[in-house]
Structure formats: structure tokens, C-alpha cells
C-alpha positions in Angstrom: 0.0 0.0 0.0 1.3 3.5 -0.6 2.5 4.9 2.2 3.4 8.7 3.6 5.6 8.9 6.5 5.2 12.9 7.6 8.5 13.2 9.3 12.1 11.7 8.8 15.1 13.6 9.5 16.7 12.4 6.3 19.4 15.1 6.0 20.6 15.3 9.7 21.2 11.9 9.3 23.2 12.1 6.1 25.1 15.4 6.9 25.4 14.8 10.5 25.7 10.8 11.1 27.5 10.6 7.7 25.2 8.3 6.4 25.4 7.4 3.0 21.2 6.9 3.0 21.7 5.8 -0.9 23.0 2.4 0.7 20.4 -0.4 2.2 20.2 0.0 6.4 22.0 -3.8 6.5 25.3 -1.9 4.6 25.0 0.9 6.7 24.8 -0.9 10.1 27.8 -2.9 8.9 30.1 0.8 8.5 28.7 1.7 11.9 29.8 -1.3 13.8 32.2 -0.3 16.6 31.5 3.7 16.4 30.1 5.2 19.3 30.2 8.8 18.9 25.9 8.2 18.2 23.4 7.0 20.2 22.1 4.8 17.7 25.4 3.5 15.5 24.6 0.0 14.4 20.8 0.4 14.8 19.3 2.6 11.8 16.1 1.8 10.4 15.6 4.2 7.3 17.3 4.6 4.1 16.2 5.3 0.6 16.2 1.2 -0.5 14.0 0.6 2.2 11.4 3.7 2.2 11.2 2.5 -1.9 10.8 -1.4 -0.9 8.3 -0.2 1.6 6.6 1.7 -1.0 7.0 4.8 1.1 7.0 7.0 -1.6 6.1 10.2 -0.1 8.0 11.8 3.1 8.2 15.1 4.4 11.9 15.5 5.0 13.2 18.2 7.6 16.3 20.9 8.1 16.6 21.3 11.3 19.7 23.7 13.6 18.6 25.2 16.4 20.6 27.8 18.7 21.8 27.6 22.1 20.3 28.8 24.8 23.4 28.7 27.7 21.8 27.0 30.8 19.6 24.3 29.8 21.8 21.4 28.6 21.0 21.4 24.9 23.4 21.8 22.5 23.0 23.9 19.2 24.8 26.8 17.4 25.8 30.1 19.2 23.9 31.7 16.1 21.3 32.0 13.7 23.6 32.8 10.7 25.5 29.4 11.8 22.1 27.9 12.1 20.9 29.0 8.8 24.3 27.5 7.7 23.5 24.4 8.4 19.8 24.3 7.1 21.8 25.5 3.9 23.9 22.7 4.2 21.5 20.2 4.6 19.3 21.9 1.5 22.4 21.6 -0.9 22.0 17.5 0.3 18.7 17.4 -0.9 19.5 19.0 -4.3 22.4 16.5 -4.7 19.7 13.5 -4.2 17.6 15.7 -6.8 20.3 15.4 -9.2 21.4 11.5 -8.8 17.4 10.8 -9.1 17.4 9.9 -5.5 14.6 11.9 -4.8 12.3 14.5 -5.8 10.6 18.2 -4.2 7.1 18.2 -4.0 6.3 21.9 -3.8 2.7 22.1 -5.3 -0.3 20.3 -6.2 0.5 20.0 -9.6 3.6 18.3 -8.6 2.5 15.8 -5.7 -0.1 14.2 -8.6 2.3 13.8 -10.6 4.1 12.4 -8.5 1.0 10.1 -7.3 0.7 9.1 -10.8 4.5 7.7 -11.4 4.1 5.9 -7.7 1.1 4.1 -8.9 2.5 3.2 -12.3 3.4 -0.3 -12.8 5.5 0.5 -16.1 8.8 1.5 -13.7 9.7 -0.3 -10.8 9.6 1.0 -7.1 13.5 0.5 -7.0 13.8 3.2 -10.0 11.5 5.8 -8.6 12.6 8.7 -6.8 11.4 8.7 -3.1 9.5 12.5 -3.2 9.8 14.9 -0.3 8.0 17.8 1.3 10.8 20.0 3.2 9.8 21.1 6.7 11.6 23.2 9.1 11.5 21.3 13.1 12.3 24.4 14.7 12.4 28.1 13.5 15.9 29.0 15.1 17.7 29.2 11.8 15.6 31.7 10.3 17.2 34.6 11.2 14.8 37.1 10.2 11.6 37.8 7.9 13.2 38.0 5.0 15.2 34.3 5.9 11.8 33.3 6.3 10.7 34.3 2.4 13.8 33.0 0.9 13.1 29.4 2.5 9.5 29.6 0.8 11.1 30.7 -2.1 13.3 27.4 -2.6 10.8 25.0 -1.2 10.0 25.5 2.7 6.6 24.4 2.8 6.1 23.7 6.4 7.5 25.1 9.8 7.3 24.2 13.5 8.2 27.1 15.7 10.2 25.1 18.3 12.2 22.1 19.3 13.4 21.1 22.3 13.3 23.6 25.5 13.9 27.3 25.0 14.0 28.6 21.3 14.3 32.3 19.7 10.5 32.4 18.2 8.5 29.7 20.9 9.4 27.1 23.5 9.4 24.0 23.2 9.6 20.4 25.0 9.7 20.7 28.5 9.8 24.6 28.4 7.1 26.7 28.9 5.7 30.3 27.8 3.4 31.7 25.6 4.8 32.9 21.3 7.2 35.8 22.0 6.7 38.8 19.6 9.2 37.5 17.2 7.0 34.3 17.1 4.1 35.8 16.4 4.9 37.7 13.7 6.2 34.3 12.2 3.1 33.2 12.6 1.2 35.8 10.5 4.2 35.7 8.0 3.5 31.7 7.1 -0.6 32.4 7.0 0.7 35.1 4.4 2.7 32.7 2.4 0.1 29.8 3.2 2.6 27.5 4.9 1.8 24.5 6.8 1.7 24.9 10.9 3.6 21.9 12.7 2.7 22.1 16.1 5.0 19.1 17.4 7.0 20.5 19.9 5.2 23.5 21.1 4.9 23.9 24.7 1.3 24.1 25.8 1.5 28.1 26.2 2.8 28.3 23.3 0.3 25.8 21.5 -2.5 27.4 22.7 -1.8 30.4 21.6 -0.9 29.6 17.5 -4.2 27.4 17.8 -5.8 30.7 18.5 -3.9 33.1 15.9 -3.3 31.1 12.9 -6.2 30.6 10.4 -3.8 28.7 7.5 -3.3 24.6 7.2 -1.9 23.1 10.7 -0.7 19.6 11.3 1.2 17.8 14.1 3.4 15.6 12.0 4.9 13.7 14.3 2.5 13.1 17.8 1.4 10.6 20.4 -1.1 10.9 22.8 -0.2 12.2 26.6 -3.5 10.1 28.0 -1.7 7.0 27.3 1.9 8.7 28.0 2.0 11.3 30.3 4.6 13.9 29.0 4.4 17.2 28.1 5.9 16.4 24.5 3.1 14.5 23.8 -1.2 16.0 22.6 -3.7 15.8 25.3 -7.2 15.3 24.5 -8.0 18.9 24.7 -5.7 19.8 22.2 -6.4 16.9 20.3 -10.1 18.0 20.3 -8.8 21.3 18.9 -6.9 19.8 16.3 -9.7 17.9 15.2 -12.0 21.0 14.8 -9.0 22.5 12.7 -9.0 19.8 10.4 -5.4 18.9 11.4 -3.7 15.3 10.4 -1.8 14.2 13.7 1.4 11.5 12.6 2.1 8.5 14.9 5.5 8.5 15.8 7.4 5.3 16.7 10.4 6.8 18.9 9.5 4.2 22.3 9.4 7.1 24.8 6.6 8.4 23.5 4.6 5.0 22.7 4.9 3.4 26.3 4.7 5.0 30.0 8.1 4.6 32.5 10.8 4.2 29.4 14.0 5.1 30.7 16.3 6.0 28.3 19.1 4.4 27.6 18.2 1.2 30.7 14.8 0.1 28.9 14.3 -2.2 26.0 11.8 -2.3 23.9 11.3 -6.1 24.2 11.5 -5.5 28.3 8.9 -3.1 27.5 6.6 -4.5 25.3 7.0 -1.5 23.5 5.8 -3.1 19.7 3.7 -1.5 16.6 0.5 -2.2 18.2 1.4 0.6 21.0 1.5 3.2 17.9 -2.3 1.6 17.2 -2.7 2.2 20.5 -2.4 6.3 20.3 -3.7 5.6 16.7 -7.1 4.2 18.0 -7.3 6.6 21.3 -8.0 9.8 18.7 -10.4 8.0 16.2 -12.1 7.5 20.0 -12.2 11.5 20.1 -12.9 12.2 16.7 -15.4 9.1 15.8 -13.8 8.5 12.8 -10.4 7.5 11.1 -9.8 11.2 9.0 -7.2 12.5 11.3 -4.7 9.9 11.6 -1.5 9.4 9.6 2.2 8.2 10.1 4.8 10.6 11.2 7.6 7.8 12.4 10.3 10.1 12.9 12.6 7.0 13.1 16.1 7.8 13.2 15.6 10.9 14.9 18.6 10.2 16.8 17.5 6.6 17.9 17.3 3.1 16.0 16.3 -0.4 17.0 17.3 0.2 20.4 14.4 2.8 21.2 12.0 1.4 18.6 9.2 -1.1 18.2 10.9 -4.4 18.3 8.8 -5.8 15.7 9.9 -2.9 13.3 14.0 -4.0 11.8 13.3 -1.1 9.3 11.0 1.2 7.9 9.7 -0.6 5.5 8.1 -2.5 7.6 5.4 0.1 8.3 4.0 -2.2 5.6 2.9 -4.9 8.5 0.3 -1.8 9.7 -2.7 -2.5 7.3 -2.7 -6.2 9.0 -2.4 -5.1 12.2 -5.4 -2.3 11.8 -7.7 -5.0 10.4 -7.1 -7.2 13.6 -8.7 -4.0 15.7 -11.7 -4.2 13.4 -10.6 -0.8 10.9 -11.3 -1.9 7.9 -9.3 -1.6 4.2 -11.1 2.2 3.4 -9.5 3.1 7.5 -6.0 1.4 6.8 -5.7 3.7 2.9 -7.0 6.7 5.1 -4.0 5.9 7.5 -1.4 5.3 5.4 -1.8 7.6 2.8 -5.1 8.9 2.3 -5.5 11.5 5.1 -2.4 13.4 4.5 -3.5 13.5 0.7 -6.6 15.4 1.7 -4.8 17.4 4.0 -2.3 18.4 1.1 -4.9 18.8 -1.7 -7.1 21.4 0.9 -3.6 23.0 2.3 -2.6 23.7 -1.7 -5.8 24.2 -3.4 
């Protein structure tokens, strides 16, 4: 089944891990064998052999830098400008996968059909297709200004979440709080102007609240679990999953093992200890078709290899392509083939077609 995953870090990983992606995940665990300057050398789960055998044809790929705020722990650039950098940097990666044929933008509507269109030809094999991405900013550090703002637009940008982790220069972000600061809401009313996409992963709950109530353009949380079933502040509680219903959002099941089951300490706990496996992302799945009474506002936002691998994944999951073994597992809960296409793919294409019209 076609399949859109709304968040992978593909760039970080290939600038940053210096991961050659373009390889399967069996070559690339083989090369990491024995490093340890990564949390997850040896365990990756995505590259571009697998997202095509999965017939993951559609991702929306990030940049992501943030800056440093002295004091709280997390690391990042001293500046915007080196920030921006290293979006740049990362940008210049996905052009170079442009040019082999690796992968493709999908900017517009006119593009992401035909794009649909190749992906559900027979006449060329998944193996020879490009894999086609939407670029998304996870946190709005590196844009420096305004204008930084307009010139991402300008070579693709087409969606933005404000923060990250902790304290950042527009909003805070995971286990930070405080409400948009004046620079973040004019960022706001800048990407309504361009008709951007709204990613509210990460926002702290002030600040949440507060770009549910100023922004009128497309918002999605592309990468999400539910904090009824874990209780964490980086995770959507039913009240702002309500509100994200009303706004027509799409909310991405992610498969980082944290955020799936309650108590996971990081770097002691096991998935398999844990029983952490794919039905716990059904789990968070099944909780918001609860609130919503239907299936139209789920999707898949893994963000595997978002600095973790097999050791703080599903343990039924070896690699993304096995996203493939959800349709089965949905039919077991009683969702039914119309649900699983709505899941996999379907929602986010309504939520694309309506954001671009």
C-alpha cells in the first residue's frame, strides 16, 4: 500500500551521522559497527532502498539547527547565521539526491499528482523511482529574520514548526514553557501570508494554545502521540487533540519508544523488556479515532532515526519498510481496508490537496 511517512530527518542523518542513505540500512549498520560517537550507531532503520521497498513513496523530510540557549543542557549553534548555515547545508544534500534521481521536491499540487501518478505506475519499478519529499523546518531557530523566512519559501519550505526542544528564539518548546514571543508571532502571521503548513510538534502548551488561536492557515502535528496514554508534556492531550480535530489537522504517529509506552528510561529500557511493539503506535492511533469518531485525522509521522534506531524502537519494526505490517495489524482491531488507505496515505493526501488548493 502507498504509504506517507510525515516526518524523517533524512538530512541530519546524512550530513550529521554521515550516512550514505543511498545504501540499504544492513550496509549501513555494517560501516557503523564499533563507532560510538551516536546514540544509535549499528541500529538505523531508514534509508532510501527501504522507504522504496516499503513503497514509502512520499515523506516530508526536515532541516533542522537550532541555537543555544546557555543554561539548559542542549546543545545547538551560538547563532542564527551558523544555524541558517547548516539548514543550507543540509538543503544543498537534498538538491544533490535531486540530481542523482534519489529523490524529488514536491512543492505544489501540480507536482504531488504527478508524482502520485509515477508511484502508482506499474510501467517502472519502485526500485527506479525517486522517493518524493516535502521540506519542513523542526524548529524556526535558523531563520534569522523575515526576510530568511521568504527565501526558504522561495526554494521549497513548505512547512515550519516554531520550536524544538526547550527554550527557542520564536516559541518554547519540549519541556519549556511560555506563551509565542513577539518575534514568534509575527512568524506566525508571516507563514498564514505565504500559506505555509503549521507543525505544532514540539510547542509547549502556552505556546500551543496560543498559534491554535492566531493562525487561520493549514496546521498539522506531524509527528504526535497521545499524553492520556503517556504522560509527558511532549506529547497532545485530548483537549488539544479536540482542537486539532475542529481545525482539520492530520496528527502522525511516531514510533520513537518514549513516547509509545509510559516509564521508558532511556538508555536502561528495552523495547522487548517493554513490550514497546507497533500495536502501541495503534494504541495512540485508536485513542484519537475515540475522540474524533472517525479514522480522517490519523496518519504516520515515524520520525525514526531521529537520533534513535532499533534500540528505542518497536521491536517488531528492523526497518521502515516495515510500516507495511500496519494494514494487517489495523484489520485485527476491526478498521477496515477504506481506514487502513485513510491511515497510510489517504489522510495526508486530503490534507495536502485542501492546504494547496
Amino acid at each position: 500500500m502507498f504509504t506517507i511517512d510525515a516526518h524523517l530527518d533524512l538530512a541530519m542523518n546524512a550530513m550529521e551521522w554521515n550516512r550514505d542513505v543511498r545504501k540499504t540500512v544492513a550496509q549501513i549498520r555494517l560501516l557503523e559497527q564499533g563507532m560510538e560517537d551516536k546514540p544509535d550507531r549499528g541500529n538505523g532503520t531508514v534509508a532510501l532502498p527501504e522507504l522504496r521497498k516499503g513503497n514509502i513513496g512520499l515523506v516530508v523530510a526536515t532541516q533542522i539547527a537550532r541555537v543555544e540557549t546557555p543554561g539548559t543542557g542542549i546543545k545547538g549553534w551560538d547563532t542564527a547565521e551558523q544555524a541558517w548555515a547548516q539548514t543550507q547545508g543540509q538543503l544543498q544534500w537534498y538538491k544533490v539526491m535531486e540530481e542523482a534521481g534519489e529523490m524529488i521536491q514536491i512543492k505544489n499540487s501540480l507536482e504531488l499528482e504527478a508524482h502520485l501518478s509515477l508511484w502508482n505506475s506499474n510501467d517502472v519499478p519502485n526500485e527506479k523511482k525517486p522517493v518524493g519529499f516535502i521540506l519542513s523546518l523542526e524548529g524556526a531557530d535558523s531563520i534569522v529574520n523575515l526576510d530568511y523566512l521568504h527565501r526558504a519559501h522561495a526554494y521549497g519550505l513548505r512547512a515550519l514548526g516554531p520550536a524544538h526542544y526547550g527554550p527557542g528564539r520564536y516559541a518554547n518548546g519540549t519541556n519549556a514553557t511560555g506563551k509565542l514571543n513577539s518575534q514568534g508571532k509575527a512568524l506566525l502571521k508571516e507563514m498564514e501570508s505565504l500559506h505555509m503548513i503549521l507543525d505544532v510538534t514540539h510547542l509547549c502548551d502556552d505556546a500551543f494554545w496560543e498559534a491554535i488561536e492566531m493562525y487561520h492557515g493549514p496546521i498539522w502535528a506531524s509527528h504526535h502521540n497521545c499524553r492520556a496514554l503517556v504522560d509527558h508534556n511532549r506529547q497532545l492531550s485530548d483537549d488539544m487533540i479536540k482542537v486539532l480535530l475542529q481545525k482539520k489537522a492530520v496528527i502522525g504517529g511516531a514510533l520513537d519508544a518514549w513516547m509509545m509506552v509510559p516509564n521508558w528510561e532511556r538508555g536502561i529500557s528495552t523495547p522487548m523488556g517493554m513490550n514497546c511493539n507497533l500495536e502501541k503506535m495503534i494504541d495512540h492511533m485508536d485513542h484519537i479515532c475515540q475522540l474524533a469518531g472517525n479514522t480522517n485525522h490519523i496518519g504516520i509521522g515515524t520520525d525514526l532515526d531521529g537520533a534513535f534506531g532499533k534500540e528505542q524502537c518497536p521491536y517488531d519494526l528492523n526497518t521502515i519498510d516495515d510500516l507495511q505490517m500496519l494494514p494487517n495489524l489495523l484489520k485485527k482491531r476491526g478498521y477496515t481496508q477504506e481506514d487502513c488507505e485513510k491511515i497510510m496515505q489517504g489522510n495526508w493526501l486530503r490534507f495536502l490537496r485542501d492546504a494547496w488548493k
